[in-house]
C-alpha positions in Angstrom: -30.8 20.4 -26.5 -27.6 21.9 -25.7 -26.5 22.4 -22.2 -23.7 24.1 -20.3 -19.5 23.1 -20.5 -18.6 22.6 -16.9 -15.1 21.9 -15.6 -15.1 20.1 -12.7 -11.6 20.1 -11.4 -11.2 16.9 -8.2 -7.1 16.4 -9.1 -6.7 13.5 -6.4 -6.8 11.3 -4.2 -8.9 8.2 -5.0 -11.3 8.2 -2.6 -11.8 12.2 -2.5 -12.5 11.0 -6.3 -15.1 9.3 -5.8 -16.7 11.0 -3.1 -17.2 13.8 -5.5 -19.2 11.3 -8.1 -22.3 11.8 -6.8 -22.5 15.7 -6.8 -21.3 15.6 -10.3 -23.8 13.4 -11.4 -26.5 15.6 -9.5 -24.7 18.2 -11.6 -25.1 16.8 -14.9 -28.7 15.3 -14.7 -29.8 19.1 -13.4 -28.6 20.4 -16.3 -29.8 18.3 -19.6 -27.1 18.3 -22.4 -24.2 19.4 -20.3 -20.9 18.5 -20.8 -18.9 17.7 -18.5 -15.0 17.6 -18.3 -13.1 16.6 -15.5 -9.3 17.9 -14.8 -7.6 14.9 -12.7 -3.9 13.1 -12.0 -3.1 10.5 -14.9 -3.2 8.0 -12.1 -6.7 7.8 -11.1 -8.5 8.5 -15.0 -9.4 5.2 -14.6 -11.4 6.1 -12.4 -13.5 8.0 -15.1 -12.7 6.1 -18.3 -15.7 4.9 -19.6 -18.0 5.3 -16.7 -20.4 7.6 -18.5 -19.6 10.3 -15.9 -17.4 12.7 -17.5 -17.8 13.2 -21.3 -14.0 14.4 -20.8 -11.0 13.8 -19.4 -8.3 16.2 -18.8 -5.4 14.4 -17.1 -2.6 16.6 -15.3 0.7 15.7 -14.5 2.0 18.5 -12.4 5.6 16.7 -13.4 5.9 16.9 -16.7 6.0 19.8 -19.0 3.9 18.2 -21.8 1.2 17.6 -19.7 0.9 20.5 -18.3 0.7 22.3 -21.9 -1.8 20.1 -23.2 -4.2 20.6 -20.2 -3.8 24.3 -20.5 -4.5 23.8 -24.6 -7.7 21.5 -23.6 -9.0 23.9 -20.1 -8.4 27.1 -23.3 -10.5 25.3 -26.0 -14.1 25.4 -25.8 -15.4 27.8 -23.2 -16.8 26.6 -19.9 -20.0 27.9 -18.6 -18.7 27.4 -15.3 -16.5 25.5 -12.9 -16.3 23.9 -9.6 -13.5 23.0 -7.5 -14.1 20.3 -5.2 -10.3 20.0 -4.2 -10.0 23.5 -2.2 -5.9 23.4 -2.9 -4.5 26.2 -5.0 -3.1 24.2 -7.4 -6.8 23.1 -8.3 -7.7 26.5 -7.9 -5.2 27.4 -10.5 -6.8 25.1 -13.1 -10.0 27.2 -13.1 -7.9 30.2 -13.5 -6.3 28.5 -17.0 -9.8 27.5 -18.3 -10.2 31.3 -18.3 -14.1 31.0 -16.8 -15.6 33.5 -15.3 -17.6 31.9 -13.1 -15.8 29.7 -10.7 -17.4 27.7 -7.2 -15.7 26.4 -4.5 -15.8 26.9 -0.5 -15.5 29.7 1.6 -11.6 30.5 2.9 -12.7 29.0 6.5 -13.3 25.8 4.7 -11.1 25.2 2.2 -7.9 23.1 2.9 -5.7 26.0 1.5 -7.3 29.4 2.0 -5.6 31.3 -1.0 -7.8 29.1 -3.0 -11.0 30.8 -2.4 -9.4 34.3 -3.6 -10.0 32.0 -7.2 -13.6 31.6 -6.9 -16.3 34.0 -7.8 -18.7 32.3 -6.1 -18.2 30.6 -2.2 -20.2 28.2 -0.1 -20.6 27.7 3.5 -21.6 24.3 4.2 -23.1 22.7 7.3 -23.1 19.0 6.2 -20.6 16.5 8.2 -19.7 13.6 5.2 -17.9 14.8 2.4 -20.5 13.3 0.1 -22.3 15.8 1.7 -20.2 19.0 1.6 -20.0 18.1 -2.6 -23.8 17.7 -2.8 -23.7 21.4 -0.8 -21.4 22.6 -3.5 -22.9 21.4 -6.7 -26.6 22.9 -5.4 -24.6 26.2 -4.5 -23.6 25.7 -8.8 -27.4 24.8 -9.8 -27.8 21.0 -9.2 -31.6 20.8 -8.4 -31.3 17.1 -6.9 -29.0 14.9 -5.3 -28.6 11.3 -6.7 -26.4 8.9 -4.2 -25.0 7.5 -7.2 -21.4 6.7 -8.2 -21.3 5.9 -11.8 -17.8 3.9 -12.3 -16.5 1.7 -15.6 -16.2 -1.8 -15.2 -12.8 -2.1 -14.9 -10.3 -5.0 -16.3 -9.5 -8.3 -15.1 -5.4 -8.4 -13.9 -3.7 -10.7 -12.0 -5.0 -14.3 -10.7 -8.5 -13.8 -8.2 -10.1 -16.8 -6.5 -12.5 -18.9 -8.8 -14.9 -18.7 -5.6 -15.8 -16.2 -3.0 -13.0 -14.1 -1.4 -12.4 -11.5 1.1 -10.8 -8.6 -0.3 -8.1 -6.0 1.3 -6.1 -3.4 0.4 -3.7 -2.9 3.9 -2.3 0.5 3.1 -3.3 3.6 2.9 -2.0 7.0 1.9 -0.7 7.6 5.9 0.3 5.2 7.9 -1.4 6.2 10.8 -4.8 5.2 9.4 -3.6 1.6 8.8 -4.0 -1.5 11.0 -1.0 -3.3 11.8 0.3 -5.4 8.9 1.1 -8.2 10.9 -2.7 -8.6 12.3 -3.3 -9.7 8.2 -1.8 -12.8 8.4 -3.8 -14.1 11.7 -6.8 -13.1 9.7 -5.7 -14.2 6.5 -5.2 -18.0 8.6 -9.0 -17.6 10.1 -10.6 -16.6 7.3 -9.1 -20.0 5.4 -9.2 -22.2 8.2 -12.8 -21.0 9.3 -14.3 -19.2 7.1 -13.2 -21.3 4.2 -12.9 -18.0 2.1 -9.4 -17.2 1.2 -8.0 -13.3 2.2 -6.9 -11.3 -1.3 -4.5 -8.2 -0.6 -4.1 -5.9 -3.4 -2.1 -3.2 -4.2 0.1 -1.8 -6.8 3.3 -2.6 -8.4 5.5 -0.4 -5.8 3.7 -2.9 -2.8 3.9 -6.1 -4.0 7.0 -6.8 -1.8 5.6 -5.4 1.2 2.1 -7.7 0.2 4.3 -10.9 -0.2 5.7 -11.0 3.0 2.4 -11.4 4.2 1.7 -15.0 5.0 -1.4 -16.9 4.3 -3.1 -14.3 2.2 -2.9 -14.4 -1.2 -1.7 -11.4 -3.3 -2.9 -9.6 -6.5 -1.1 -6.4 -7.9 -3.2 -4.3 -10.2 -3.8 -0.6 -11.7 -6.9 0.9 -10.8 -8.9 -0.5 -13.3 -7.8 -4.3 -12.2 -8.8 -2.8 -8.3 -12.0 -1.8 -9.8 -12.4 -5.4 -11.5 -11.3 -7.1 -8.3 -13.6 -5.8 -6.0 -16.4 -6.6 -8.8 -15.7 -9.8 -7.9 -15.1 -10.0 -4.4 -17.7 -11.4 -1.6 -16.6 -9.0 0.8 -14.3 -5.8 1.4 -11.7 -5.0 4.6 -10.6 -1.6 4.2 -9.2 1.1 6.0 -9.6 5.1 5.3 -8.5 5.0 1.3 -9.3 4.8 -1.7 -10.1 1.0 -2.1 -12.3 1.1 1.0 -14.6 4.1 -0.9 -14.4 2.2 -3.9 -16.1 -0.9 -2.4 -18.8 1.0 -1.2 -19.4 3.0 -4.4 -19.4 -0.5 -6.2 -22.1 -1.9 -3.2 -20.2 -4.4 -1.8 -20.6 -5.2 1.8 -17.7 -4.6 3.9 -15.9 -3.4 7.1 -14.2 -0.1 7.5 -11.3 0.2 10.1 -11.0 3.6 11.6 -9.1 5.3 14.0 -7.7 9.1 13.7 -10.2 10.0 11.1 -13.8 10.6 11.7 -16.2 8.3 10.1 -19.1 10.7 10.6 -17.0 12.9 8.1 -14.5 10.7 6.0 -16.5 6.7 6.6 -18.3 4.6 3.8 -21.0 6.3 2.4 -22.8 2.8 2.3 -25.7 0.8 4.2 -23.8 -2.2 3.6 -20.6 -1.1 5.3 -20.0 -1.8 9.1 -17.5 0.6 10.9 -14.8 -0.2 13.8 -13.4 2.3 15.7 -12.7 1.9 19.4 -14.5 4.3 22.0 -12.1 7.4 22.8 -10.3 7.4 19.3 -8.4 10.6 19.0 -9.4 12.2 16.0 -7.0 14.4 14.3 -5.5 14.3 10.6 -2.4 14.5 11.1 -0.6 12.5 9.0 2.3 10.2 10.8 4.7 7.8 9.8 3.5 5.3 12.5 0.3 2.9 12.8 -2.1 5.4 15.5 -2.8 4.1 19.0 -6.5 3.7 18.0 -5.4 1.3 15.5 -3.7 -1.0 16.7 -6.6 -0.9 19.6 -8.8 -2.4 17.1 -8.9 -6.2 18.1 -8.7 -9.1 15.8 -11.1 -11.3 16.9 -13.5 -8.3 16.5 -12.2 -8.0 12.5 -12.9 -11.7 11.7 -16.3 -11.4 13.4 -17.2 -8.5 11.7 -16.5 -10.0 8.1 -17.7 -13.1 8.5 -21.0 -11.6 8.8 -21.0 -9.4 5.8 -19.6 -13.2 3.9 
């Protein structure tokens, strides 16, 4: 049986990635015999590669001319049934406009992150949920989904880099602003616990363009990886540290058991959509998401002693 094309179109960032996984698999299941392509940045398909979610991959790279003329040759091939926009930007908006489809979802103008997107869509949604998991599950009903399946479908991944033959904590200290991280320098006490106490050793990952910063961290040890050696690491690991990004949602999409740091975000809205996550944020955190250049107040409030606590339970 032959179902309905639909474009989904969730360009960035990791974890907004994967916090639309779930609706999209709602999505496809509702529909039997859809096919499913997905418009994204080259730098997170491997985040969809061989996961099983998306039968197709259109990757965009708003940089390069090439790119941009063979998405617009893929989004003009085959017609799409319908699309949905999960972004709310107008540059995602303007990839439903290529693929030429005539029906097109996405939130109402009050909600979307850039209003002129919604002039795009035929088709708006008022949500009421608070999680972002949430507002997606709001969005692919509003588009037909007749269930909602807490699932993230994700490919294995590939090994990169030297891990731990035994159990280790896994981090990834930085985050996409600077104001959601915890002080670098708080890393290397907990790195020292973890060994001394714990007996586990403290893994930070990142990519290439870190691996200086990552270095200078003492006691810890280091592994540099794509996204698919992130998603192979965290396989592996006995626990997850994260902040508010993309490795921190990717832990709890894989089921690990971890601890989220938050500060000027609100969990309720942006945390770990996980049972086996444990959130820190101190009383009184200002929330606001505005992106800074400097570590938030709320932050550096979060204590160290409460960190190593925290994960040597979840160990």
């Amino acid at each position: 049986m032959e179902g309905p094309r639909i474009l989904v179109v969730r360009l960035s960032a990791m974890g907004d990635i994967l916090h639309a996984m779930p609706a999209v698999l709602s999505l496809k299941r509702s529909f039997p015999g859809s096919t499913v392509a997905w418009a994204v940045s080259p730098r997170f398909r491997e985040l969809l590669d061989g996961g099983g979610l998306a039968d197709e991959v259109i990757a965009i790279d708003r940089r390069s001319y090439a790119s941009v003329r063979e998405a617009a040759r893929a989004l003009r091939g085959e017609p799409f049934d319908f699309a949905v926009d999960f972004q709310g930007l107008t540059q995602s908006a303007l990839v439903t406009a290529v693929a030429r489809t005539s029906r097109v979802f996405g939130l109402r103008m009050a909600e979307v992150r850039e209003k002129p997107a919604a002039l795009f869509y035929s088709e708006t949604v008022e949500t009421r949920s608070s999680h972002v998991v949430d507002i997606n599950f709001e969005l692919a009903e509003a588009a037909g989904a007749r269930q909602r399946i807490a699932e993230f479908l994700l490919p294995e991944g590939k090994p990169e880099g030297v891990l731990p033959d035994g159990p280790f904590v896994l981090a990834s200290p930085f985050a996409g602003w600077t104001s959601k991280q915890w002080p670098i320098e708080n890393y290397e006490v907990l790195a020292r616990r973890l060994r001394h106490e714990a007996r586990v050793p403290l893994v930070l990952n990142g990519p290439p363009a870190q691996e200086g910063a990552l270095y200078a961290i003492g006691a810890a040890e280091v592994h540099i990886s794509s996204v698919a050696g992130l998603i192979d690491a965290t396989r592996r690991a006995s626990a997850v540290l994260g902040v508010d990004s993309g490795p921190m949602h990717l832990a709890a999409a894989l089921g690990k058991p971890g601890v989220a740091l938050f500060g000027p975000t609100d969990p309720r809205r942006n945390g770990p959509y996980s049972p086996l996550f444990s959130v820190i944020r101190v009383p009184g955190a200002e929330t606001t998401y505005q992106r800074s250049t400097e570590v938030h107040p709320s932050m550096r409030a979060i204590g160290g002693d409460q960190v190593y606590e925290a994960i040597k339970a979840k160990l």
